[in-house]
C-alpha angles and dihedrals in degrees: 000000000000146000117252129178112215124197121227125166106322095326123077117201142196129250142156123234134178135203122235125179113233138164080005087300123120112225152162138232131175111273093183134348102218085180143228103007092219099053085050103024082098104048086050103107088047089049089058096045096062090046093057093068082065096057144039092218120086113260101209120180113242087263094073101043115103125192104227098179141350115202138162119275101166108094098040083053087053097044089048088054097052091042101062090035096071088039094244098133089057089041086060107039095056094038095052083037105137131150086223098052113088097180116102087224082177082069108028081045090055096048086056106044086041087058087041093065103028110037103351119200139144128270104270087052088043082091098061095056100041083065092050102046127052100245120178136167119222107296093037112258105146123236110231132190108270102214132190117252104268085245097059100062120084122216098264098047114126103185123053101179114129111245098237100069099040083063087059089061101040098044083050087053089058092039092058097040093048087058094032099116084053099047089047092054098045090048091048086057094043095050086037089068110025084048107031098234125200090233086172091070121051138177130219134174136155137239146159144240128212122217121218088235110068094196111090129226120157135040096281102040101086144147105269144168103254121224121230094027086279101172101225116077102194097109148162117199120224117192105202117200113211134201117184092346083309121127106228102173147003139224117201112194129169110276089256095056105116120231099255089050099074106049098081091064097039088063099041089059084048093057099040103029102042098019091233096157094172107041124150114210115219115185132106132302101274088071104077121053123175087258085057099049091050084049092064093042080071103056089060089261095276085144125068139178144226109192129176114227134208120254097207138059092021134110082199095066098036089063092048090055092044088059096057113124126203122256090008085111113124112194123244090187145288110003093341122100140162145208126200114224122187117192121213105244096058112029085175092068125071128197119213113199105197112208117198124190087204098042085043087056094053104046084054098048084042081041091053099044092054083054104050086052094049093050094052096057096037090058091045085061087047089054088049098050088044090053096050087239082120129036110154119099088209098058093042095053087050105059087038077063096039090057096040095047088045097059104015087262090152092070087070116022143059128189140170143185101242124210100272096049134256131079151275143175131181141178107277108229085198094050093048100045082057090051101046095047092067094034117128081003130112116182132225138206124200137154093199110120083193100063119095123212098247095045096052078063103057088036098055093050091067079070084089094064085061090050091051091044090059088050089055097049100051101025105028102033092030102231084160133112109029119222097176114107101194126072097237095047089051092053086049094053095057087044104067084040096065091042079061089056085052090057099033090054081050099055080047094054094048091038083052091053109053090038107246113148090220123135112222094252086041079059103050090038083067095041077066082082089064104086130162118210125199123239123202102202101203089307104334117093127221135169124250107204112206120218102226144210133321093264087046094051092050088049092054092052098043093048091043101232116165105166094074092166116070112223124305109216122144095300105260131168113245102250113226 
């Protein structure tokens, strides 16, 4: 309840009103009309006064009532939703459960994984945040910075942070990874049945994760070939499985461990830690070896794959395409079509080239565009030998290679410096006959009977979700690049950054249902709105939660909260 002054002709008067949560709405209704604020506004502080012998707590008039601090509340309210929702407070409490262990890892764990998805940093910059942002635990003690005495840091200290609670975070950081193959599991049942997972049907894929030192010192810290032409080449390489667009388990390898390397151990731990005994991998090409297939030959081939090739650069895929026959095609829907190839030396395997009417558009266009370009510097090193500007047949040679290498050109044209001199290009039939032929096609690769054409189709474009995982993890929630010097810190790292994942995919799932067309950090960028200030009356300090904006608001009501103020003990700061 709250006072609140309404205007009404040329009075205003006093009233109390109280909010109240209905029909997932939050409102309001009078509690109490204490009438025209001029004729009371003296008898106030006696007013007060009577009311105290009803209540332990001090009655203070507004003019002894002082704002200390206002701060947002919002996105730590969010991330504690999400996090008992899915159960994982109580997951972690009871897996990094030890009579020795003093530390609450449920609620270090939270403070980590709610930094992670709203404002993520690393634990040194942790403190910062914790100053900026109102953070409790349960019963609403508020975490705080811990900072060194002013005199005990040297000139060229970078980090201020008192040791103490960077061993919170740190020893929270152990705690989770030693019971990380628990947590996991016990994640993967709880989603399994609060979300209803194919679990029938997983994703994996591989990337990799750069650190902020170059020179490498432990296991994981190796040499590597980035993805995604990232500059730095001291890796780790982390293999994510995904259910649904969840990530139910990790793989951590050393930054030098080759794609295919690390499939054989990421199904065995699907087999023996999560009991899936028919489980189809979907994933790329560099996933599957021949020591991998005979691998799964011996596990009875229980576990089978679907794989995207490249079209390009393959005999394999030229003799898929070469196989292609005319009116074999069977529709997927509007503008898409496939065609199964077996090739002769294994029957077992079937090849599934993918046509699409829109993909096909837009390789033309992109086609047309290569060629164009080609031309026009093809026919500029046609002027110049014409007009004697250029003579040597090296150097001629050299820039032809030069325009065809900068746009593919060689994919479409030949040329050539005939006996007499000069020089001439021209539009290869044979070239372009190979071009056209996987134009607007990708090609798959599966060894599940089982599998329909059609469905290997619609299967293999949720890919997509575990591309855009991996987007979210190093980019979103800001798993690049890695400080942490040790092996097991690194692993804890990625860790909680996949945990955020867990929460981040569960935030989709509830925005998508009730149809707001939020991104998560769009989501937690509005619970910013949410603040909570805090109030000295006349000595005695409470908490003032704010209702926040319109997109706040619609959060509040899709995910279903109803406790918008966090507790409201004797404000205390949350030893470390």
């Amino acid at each position: 309840m709250f006072p609140h002054v309404n205007q009404a002709g040329n009075h205003r008067y006093l009233r109390i009103l109280e909010t109240y949560y209905e029909d997932g709405r939050h409102k309001q209704r009078v509690v109490a009309n204490l009438g025209r604020l001029d004729r009371i506004q003296e008898d106030l502080p006696k007013l007060l006064k009577a009311l105290s012998r009803f209540t332990d707590e001090p009655l203070v008039a507004p003019q002894d009532v002082q704002p200390v601090e206002a701060l947002p509340w919002g996105p730590v309210l969010l991330a504690r939703h999400l996090y008992e929702e899915l159960g994982l407070d109580r997951i972690v409490a009871e897996q990094c459960s030890s009579p020795r262990r003093k530390l609450d890892v449920a609620e270090t764990a939270f403070v980590l994984l709610a930094n992670r998805l709203s404002d993520p940093r690393s634990e040194h910059g942790l403190a910062r945040w914790l100053e900026a942002m109102y953070v409790c635990d349960r019963a609403g003690r508020r975490w705080l910075p811990a900072w060194l005495p002013e005199e005990e840091v040297s000139p060229t200290q970078r980090v201020r942070v008192a040791p103490r609670q960077l061993m919170t975070w740190y020893r929270t950081l152990d705690a989770l990874l030693a019971a990380r193959k628990g947590i996991e599991r016990e994640l993967y049942l709880r989603v399994r049945d609060l979300f209803s997972l194919n679990v029938d049907l997983v994703f994996y894929d591989v990337t990799n994760a750069y650190f902020c030192r170059r020179r490498p010192k432990e296991r994981l810290r190796r040499h590597g070939k980035p993805k995604q032409g990232e500059s730095r080449n001291v890796l780790v390489v982390l293999g994510v499985v995904m259910a649904n667009g969840w990530p139910i388990a990790h793989h951590v390898f050393p930054g030098n461990t080759a794609d295919k390397k690390t499939f054989a151990s990421v199904v065995e731990d699907l087999e023996g830690r999560f009991g899936l005994r028919r489980v189809l991998v979907v994933g790329d090409c560099g996933l599957v070896s021949p020591d991998n297939l005979e691998f799964l030959a011996a596990q009875g081939r229980q576990v089978r794959y679907l794989l995207g090739l490249p079209g390009r650069r393959s005999q394999e895929a030229t003799d898929v395409f070469g196989r292609l026959a005319e009116g074999a095609w069977t529709k997927v829907d509007e503008g898409n079509r496939v065609q199964e190839v077996r090739l002769g030396d294994a029957p077992e395997v079937r090849y599934l080239v993918v046509e699409s009417d829109e993909r096909r558009a837009t390789e033309a266009e992109l086609r047309q565009r290569d060629m164009d370009r080609t031309a026009e510097g093809l026919r500029a090193i046609e002027a110049a030998v014409a007009a004697g500007r250029l003579k040597c047949p090296e150097k001629i040679g050299a820039r032809a290679a030069r325009a065809l290498s900068a746009h593919h050109g060689t994919r479409y044209y030949s040329w050539e410096i005939p006996g007499g001199g000069g020089f001439r290009f021209w539009e290869d039939p044979a070239k372009m006959a190979a071009e056209t032929v996987r134009e607007g096609r990708y090609l798959l690769k599966t060894d599940d009977p089982r599998l329909r054409p059609e469905e290997a189709v619609e299967v293999y474009k949720q890919l997509s979700d575990v591309e855009w995982a991996y987007r979210d993890l190093k980019d979103v929630i800001a798993l690049r690049p890695i400080y942490h010097k040790t092996d097991p810190r690194v692993e804890g790292h990625i860790f909680v950054a996949t945990l955020a994942l867990f929460l981040k995919r569960t935030l989709e799932h509830h925005l998508r249902e009730a149809g707001l067309y939020l991104s998560p950090t769009e989501a937690f960028e509005a619970m910013r709105s949410i603040g909570v200030s805090v109030l000295d009356f006349d000595g005695h300090r409470r908490l003032l939660t704010t209702a926040g904006g319109r997109d706040a608001r619609r959060i509040i009501r899709a995910l279903g909260i109803e406790a918008m103020a966090p507790p409201q003990p004797e404000l205390e700061v949350r030893e470390t």
